[in-house]
C-alpha positions in Angstrom: -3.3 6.9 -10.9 -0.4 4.2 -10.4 0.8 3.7 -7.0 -0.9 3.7 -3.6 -0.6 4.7 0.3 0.0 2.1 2.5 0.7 1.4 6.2 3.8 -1.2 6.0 3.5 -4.1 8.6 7.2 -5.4 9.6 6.6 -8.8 8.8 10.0 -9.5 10.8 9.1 -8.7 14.3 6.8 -11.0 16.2 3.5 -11.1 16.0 3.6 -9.8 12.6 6.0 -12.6 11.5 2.8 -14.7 12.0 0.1 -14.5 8.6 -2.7 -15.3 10.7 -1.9 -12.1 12.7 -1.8 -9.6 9.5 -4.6 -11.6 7.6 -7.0 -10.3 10.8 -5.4 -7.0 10.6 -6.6 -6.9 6.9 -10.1 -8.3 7.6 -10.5 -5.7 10.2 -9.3 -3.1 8.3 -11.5 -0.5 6.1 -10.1 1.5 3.8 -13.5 2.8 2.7 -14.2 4.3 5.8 -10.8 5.6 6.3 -11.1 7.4 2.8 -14.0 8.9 3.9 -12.9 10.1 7.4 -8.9 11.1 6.3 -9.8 12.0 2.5 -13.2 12.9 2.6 -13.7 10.4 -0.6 -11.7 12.5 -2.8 -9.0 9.3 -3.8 -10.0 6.0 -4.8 -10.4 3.1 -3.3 -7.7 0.2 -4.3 -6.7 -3.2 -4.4 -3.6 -3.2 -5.8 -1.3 -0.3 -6.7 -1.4 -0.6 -11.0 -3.9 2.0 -11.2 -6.9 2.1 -13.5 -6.0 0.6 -16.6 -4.7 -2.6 -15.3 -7.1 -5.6 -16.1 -6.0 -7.3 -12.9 -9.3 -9.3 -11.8 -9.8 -12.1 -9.0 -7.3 -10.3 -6.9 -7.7 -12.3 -3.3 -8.0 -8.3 -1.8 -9.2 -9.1 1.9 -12.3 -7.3 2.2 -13.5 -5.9 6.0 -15.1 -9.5 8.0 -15.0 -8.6 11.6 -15.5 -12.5 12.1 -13.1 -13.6 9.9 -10.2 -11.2 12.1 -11.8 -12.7 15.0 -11.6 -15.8 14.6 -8.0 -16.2 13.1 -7.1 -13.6 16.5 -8.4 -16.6 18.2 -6.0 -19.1 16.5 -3.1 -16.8 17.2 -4.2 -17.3 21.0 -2.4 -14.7 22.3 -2.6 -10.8 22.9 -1.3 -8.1 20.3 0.4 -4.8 20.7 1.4 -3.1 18.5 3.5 0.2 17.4 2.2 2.9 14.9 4.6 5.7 14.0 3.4 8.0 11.7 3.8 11.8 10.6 3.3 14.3 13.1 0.7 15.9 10.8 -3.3 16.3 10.5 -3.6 13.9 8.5 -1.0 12.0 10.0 -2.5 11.8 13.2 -6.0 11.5 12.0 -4.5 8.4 10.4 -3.4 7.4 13.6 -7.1 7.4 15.2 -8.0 5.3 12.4 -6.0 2.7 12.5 -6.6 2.7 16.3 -10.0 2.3 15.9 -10.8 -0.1 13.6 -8.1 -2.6 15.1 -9.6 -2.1 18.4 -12.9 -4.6 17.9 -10.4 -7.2 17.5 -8.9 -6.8 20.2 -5.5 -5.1 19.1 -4.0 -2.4 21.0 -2.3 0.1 19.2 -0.1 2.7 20.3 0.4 5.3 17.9 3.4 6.9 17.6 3.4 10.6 15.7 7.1 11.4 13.9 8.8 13.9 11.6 9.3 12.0 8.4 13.1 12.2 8.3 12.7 9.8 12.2 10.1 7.8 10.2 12.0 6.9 7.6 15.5 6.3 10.1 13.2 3.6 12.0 12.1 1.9 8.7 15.3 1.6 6.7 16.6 0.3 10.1 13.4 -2.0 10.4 12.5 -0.7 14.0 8.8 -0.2 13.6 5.9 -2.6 13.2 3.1 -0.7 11.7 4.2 2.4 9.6 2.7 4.8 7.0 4.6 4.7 3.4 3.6 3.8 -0.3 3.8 2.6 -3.3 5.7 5.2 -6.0 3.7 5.6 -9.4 5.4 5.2 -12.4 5.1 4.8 -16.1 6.6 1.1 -15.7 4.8 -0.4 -12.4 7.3 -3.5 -13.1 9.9 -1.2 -11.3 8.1 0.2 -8.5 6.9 -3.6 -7.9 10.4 -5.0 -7.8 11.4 -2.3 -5.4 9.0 -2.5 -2.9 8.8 -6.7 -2.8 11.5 -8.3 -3.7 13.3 -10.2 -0.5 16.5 -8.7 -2.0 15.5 -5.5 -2.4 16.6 -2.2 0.1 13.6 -0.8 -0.4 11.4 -3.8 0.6 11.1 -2.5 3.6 8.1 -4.9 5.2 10.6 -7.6 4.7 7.9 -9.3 2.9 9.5 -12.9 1.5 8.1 -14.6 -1.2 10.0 -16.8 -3.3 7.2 -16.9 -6.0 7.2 -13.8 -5.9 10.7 -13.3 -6.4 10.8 -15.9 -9.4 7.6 -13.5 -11.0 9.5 -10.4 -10.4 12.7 -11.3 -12.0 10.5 -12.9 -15.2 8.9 -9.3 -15.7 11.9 -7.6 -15.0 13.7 -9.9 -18.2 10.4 -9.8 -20.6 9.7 -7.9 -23.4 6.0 -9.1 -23.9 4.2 -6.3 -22.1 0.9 -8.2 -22.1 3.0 -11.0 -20.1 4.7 -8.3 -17.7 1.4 -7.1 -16.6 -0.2 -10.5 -16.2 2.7 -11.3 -13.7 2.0 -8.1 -12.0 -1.2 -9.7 -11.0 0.0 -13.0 -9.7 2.6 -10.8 -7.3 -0.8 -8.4 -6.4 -2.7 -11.4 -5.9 0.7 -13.5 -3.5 0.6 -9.9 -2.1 -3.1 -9.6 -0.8 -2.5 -13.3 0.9 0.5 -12.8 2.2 -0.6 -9.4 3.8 2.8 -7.4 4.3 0.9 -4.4 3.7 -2.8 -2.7 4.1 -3.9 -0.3 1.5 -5.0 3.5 2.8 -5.5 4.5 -0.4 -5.1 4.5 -4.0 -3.9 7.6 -5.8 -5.8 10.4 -7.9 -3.5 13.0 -9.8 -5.5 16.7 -10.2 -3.8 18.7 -12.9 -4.9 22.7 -13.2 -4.2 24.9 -15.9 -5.5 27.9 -17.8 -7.8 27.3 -20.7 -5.3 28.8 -22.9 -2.8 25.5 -22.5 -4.3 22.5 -24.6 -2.6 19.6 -25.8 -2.2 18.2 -21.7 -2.1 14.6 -21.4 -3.9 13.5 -18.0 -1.6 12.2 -15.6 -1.7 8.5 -14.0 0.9 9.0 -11.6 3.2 12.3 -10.7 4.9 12.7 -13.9 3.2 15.5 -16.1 4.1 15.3 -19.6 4.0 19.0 -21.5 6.4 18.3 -24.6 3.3 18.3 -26.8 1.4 20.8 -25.2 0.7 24.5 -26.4 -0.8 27.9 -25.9 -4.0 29.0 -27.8 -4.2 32.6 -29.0 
């Protein structure tokens, strides 16, 4: 499916206003193991939040490297704390442990922090947090959900992620027609996007749809949206 989990990284507040700091959170980072230990490997793993059929390749994803983290840690040169809120669920606070714990070798201390999600989102829209648990929204256009989340402009970019490429791509999608063209620029913004680090991906997302065997004519879904207008019942 479109879209993805992520844990937004305020890319306002000191240290994560520094790249080198978030590039060795994203090397230290695994999302395979954290699918496997939240999800129990029942969602997929992602680098960028188009889903399946995009044809996005050479997408600068920053794959786990303990030594990599390490060593840009040691060009920051100084110690990092850092704040998790999350939900005040299971899975929530299993996330928590997670992020704890795979942070920890590189010598980030993490204090996790679990919240109702109406407090969650009240720190985020008021950009008091540094690490938080959020996502990408699937839709039919990605172009939109895209434009939302990283624009510098945008009330929703709430990372505070600042790109002016980026920016300059987004507004080109947002003004084509050329869908081939639109989704090749989705790319280049993935691909800014995995560099710049103003998120790390949890997860991408797998839609389940159950119905009786009487009901046929169901088109799988790639994000939340279920289409039925052409479906029917058999006899």
């Amino acid at each position: 499916g479109t879209g993805l989990s992520a844990l937004v990284i305020n890319t306002r507040k000191p240290p994560l206003d520094d790249v080198r700091v978030r590039r060795a959170l994203a090397h230290a980072w695994d999302q395979k193991k954290y699918i496997q230990m939240v999800y129990k490997d029942t969602v997929p793993f992602a680098t960028h939040w188009y889903g399946d059929k995009s044809g996005c390749s050479d997408i600068s994803y920053r794959y786990p490297d303990l030594e990599k983290a390490k060593a840009l840690m040691r060009e920051y040169g100084q110690p990092v704390e850092i704040e998790y809120i999350h939900s005040a669920t299971q899975r929530g606070i299993e996330s928590g442990l997670v992020v704890q714990q795979l942070l920890k070798p590189i010598g980030v201390q993490v204090k996790t922090v679990p919240l109702k999600w109406g407090a969650i989102a009240k720190r985020m829209f008021g950009r008091n947090f540094d690490l938080a648990s959020w996502g990408i929204p699937g839709m039919d256009d990605m172009g939109v959900a895209t434009q939302l989340i990283f624009h510098s402009k945008s009330p929703w970019n709430l990372s505070g992620y600042s790109n002016e490429t980026v920016d300059a791509l987004l507004i080109r999608q947002a003004s084509s027609t050329d869908q081939d063209l639109r989704e090749e620029i989705w790319c280049d913004v993935a691909r800014h996007v995995n560099q710049d680090t103003p998120v790390l991906f949890f997860c991408g997302r797998r839609y389940y749809l159950f119905a009786s065997p009487r009901v046929k004519g169901l088109v799988p879904p790639h994000n939340q949206n279920i289409h039925i207008s052409n479906a029917w019942l058999s006899p």
